[in-house]
C-alpha positions in Angstrom: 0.0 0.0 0.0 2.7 2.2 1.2 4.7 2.1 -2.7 1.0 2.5 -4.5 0.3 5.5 -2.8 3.9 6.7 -3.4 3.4 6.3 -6.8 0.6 8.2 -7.0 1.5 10.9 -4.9 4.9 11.1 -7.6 2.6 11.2 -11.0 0.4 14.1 -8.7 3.9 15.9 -8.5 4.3 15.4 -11.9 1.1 16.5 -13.6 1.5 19.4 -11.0 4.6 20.6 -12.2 3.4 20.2 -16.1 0.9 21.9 -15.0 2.8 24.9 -13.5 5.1 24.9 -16.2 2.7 25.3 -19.0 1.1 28.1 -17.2 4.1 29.6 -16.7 5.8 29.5 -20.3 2.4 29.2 -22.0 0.4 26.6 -23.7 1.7 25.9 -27.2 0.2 27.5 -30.3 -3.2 25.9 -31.1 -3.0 23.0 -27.8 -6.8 22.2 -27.9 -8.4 23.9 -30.6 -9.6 22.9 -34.3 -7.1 23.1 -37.2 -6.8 23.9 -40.4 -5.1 21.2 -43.1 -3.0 22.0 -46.0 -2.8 19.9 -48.8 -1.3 20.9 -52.1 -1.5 19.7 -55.6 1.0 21.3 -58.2 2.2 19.8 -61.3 0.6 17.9 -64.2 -1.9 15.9 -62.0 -0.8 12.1 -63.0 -0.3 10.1 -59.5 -3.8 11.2 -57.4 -2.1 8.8 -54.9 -0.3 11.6 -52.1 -3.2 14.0 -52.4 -6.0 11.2 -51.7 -3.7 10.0 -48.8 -3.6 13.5 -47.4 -6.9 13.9 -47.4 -8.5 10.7 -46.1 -5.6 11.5 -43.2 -7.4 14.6 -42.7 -10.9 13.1 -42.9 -10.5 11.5 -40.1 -8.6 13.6 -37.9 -11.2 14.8 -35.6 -9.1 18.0 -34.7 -9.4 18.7 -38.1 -12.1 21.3 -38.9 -11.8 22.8 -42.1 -9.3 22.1 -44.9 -7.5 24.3 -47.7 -6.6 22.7 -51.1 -3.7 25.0 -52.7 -3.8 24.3 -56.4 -0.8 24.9 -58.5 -1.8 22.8 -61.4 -2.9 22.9 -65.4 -5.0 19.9 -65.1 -3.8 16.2 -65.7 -5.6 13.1 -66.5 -8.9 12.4 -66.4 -9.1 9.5 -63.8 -6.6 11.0 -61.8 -8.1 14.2 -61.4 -11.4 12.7 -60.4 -10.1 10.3 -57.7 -9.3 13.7 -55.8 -12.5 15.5 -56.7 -14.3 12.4 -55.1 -11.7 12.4 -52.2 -12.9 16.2 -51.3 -16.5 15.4 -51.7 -15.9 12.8 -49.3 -14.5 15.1 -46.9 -16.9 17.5 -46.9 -19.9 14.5 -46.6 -17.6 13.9 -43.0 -18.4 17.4 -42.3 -15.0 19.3 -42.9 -15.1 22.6 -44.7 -12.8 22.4 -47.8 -11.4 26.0 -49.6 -9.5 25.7 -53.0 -7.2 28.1 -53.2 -6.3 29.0 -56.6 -2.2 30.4 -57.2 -1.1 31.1 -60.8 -2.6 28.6 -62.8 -5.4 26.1 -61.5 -7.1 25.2 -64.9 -8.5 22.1 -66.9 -8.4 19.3 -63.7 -6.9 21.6 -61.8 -10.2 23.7 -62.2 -12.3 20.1 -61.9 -10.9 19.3 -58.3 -11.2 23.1 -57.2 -15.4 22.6 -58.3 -15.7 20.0 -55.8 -14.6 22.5 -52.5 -17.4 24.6 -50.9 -15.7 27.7 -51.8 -12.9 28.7 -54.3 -10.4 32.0 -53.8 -8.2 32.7 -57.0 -6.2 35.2 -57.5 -7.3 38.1 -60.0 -4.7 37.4 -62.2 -5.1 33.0 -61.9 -5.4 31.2 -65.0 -8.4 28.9 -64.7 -11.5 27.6 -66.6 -10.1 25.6 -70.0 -13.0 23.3 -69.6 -12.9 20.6 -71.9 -10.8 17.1 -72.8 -8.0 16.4 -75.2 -6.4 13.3 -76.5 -3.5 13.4 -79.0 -2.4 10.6 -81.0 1.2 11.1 -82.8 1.9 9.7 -85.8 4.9 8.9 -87.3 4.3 6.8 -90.5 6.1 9.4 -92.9 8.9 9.3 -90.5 9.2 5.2 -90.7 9.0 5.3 -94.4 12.3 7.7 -94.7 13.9 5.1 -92.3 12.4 2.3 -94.4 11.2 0.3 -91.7 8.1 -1.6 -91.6 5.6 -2.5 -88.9 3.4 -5.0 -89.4 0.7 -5.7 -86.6 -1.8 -8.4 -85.6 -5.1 -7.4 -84.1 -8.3 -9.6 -82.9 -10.6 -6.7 -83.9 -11.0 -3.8 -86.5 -10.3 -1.4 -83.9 -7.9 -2.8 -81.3 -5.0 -0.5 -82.6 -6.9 2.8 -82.7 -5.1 5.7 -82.5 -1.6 3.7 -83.6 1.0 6.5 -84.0 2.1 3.6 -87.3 -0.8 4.4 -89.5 -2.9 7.6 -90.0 -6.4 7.6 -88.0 -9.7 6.4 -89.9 -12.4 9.0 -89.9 -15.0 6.2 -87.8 -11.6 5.6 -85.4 -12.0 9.7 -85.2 -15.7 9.5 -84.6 -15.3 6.8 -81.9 -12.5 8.3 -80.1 -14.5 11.7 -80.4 -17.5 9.7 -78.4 -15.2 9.1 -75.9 -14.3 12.6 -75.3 -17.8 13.9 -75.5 -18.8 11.7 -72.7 -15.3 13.0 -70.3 -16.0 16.2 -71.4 -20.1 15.8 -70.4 -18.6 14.2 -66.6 -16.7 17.6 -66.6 -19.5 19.5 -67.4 -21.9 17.8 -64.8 -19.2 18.3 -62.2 -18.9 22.2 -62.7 -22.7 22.5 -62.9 -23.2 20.7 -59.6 -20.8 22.2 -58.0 -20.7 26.2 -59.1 -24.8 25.5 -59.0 -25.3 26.6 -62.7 -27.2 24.8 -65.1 -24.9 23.2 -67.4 -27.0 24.8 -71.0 -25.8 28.4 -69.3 -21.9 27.0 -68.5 -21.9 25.7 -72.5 -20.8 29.2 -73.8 -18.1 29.4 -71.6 -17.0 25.8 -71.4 -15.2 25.6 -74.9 -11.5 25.4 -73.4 -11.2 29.0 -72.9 -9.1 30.2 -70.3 -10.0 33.0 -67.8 -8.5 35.1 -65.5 -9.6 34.8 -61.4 -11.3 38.2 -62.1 -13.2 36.8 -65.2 -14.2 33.7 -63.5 -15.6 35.7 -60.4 -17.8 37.4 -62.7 -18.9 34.5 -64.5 -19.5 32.5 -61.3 -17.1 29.9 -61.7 -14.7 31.2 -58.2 -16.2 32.9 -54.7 -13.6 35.1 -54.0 -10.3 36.7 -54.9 -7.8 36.8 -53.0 -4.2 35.0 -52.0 -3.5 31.5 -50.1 -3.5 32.9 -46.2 -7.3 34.9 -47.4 -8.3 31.3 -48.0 -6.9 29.9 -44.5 -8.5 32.9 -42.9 -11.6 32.1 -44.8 -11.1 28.2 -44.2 -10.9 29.0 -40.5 -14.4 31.6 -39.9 -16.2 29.1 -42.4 -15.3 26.3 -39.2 -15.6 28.6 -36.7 -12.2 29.1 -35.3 -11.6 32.5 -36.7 -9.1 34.2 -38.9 -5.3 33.0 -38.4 -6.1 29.7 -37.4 -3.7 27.1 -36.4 -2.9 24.5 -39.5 -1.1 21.8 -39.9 0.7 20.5 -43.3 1.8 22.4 -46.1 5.6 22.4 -43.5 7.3 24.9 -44.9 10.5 24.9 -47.7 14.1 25.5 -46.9 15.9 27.8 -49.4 17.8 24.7 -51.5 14.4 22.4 -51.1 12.7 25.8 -53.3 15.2 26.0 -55.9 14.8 22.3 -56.3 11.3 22.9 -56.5 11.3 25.2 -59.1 13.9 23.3 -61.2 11.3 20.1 -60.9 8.3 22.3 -61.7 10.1 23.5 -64.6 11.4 20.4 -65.9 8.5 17.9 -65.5 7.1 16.2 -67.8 4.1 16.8 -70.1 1.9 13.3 -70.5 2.5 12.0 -73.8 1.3 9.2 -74.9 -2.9 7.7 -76.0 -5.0 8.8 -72.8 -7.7 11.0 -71.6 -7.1 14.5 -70.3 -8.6 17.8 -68.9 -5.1 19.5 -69.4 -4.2 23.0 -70.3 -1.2 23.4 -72.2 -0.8 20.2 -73.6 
């Protein structure tokens, strides 16, 4: 009995002295309250699979409250850019608050994920909106003939090498593959209408894969609000009821070498090439 109640009468001391000492040098920054996540998505959006971690982490972190998408992006692939618009819906169906916050360009699927927060800053002068889908098939036939090589293929159907950069395209391989990109761009189109709330016979006009600044987009409907990436944390945190300045977590911040690298990988990455599906601007 004698070493129990020793024992407790130490961890008492203890807790006590935590206790004082917090007091006395101050609690640290944000100890008990709701944050605010980062995540970011720049680049060519190819690999969904870091920003769909990041936010089923923050899903179901219960001191998160409210989370701020920073979009530095001209769109990727179709399926890739959707696994993250579904990702944010889901969020938001957990009851988090999700802001996009648009920097110099967030077009194409970069515009598609931003469609799916409940509010979207940009910039005035953000490139966004190129609605639409693109596929490019190269061809180099010509070029094989100067070489005077020959390819010859087997197939187990009329159209099992459609859009084969050995042989010019057949105007009912265009009309198929054109089917295909009618029906991406009609997901596209649904998604914008949902989510800005317009009916998709007023977005037609505007989504031909023209480009807008954040200042045209306001006035069209397509963003909420300009302004920069802490306006959208400020706007992240009132919308969860924490209040301007809120404490985040993620989005750690970039030593000076880590930056440069950054830019030199921004720079130098790579366009998609190759037969595939995309709502990219800039291709």
């Amino acid at each position: 009995m004698t070493r129990r109640r020793d024992r407790i009468i130490a961890l008492l001391l203890l807790l006590a002295v935590v206790g004082t000492t917090l007091v006395l040098w101050g609690l640290p920054e944000g100890f008990g309250k709701k944050k605010v996540a980062l995540v970011e998505v720049r680049g060519t959006i190819s690999d969904p699979g870091a920003v769909v971690r990041q936010l089923r982490k923050y899903t179901e972190d219960r001191s998160v409250a409210a989370i701020v998408l920073r979009i530095e992006s001209p769109g990727g692939s179709v399926a890739a850019s959707q696994e993250i618009y579904r990702a944010i819906l889901r969020a938001r169906e957990r009851g988090k608050k999700v802001v996009a916050s648009m920097g110099n360009v967030a077009a194409s699927g970069g515009y598609y994920i931003a469609v799916a927060a409940d509010t979207i800053v940009a910039n005035p002068g953000t490139i966004t909106g190129s609605i639409g889908v693109i596929a490019e098939f190269p061809n180099v036939e010509k070029l094989l003939e100067k070489l005077g090589l020959k390819v010859e293929v087997l197939k187990t159907g009329q159209y099992k090498d459609i859009g084969s950069p050995l042989r010019k395209m057949e105007e009912e391989e265009k009309k198929l593959v054109q089917e295909v990109l009618e029906d991406a761009y009609g997901q596209f189109l649904k998604a914008v209408s949902e989510g800005r709330r317009i009916p998709e016979d007023s977005l037609k006009p505007y989504a031909d894969g023209r480009i807008f600044t954040g200042r045209q987009a306001l006035s069209l409907g397509l963003v909420d609000v300009l302004g920069g990436y802490q306006d959208a944390v400020d706007l992240a945190g009132r919308m969860a009821g924490i209040g301007p300045n809120p404490p985040t977590v993620g989005g750690r911040k970039k030593g000076l070498l880590e930056r440069f690298l950054g830019i030199l990988e921004g720079r130098m990455e790579p366009i998609p090439m190759g037969v595939g599906l995309y709502y990219l601007f800039g291709m």
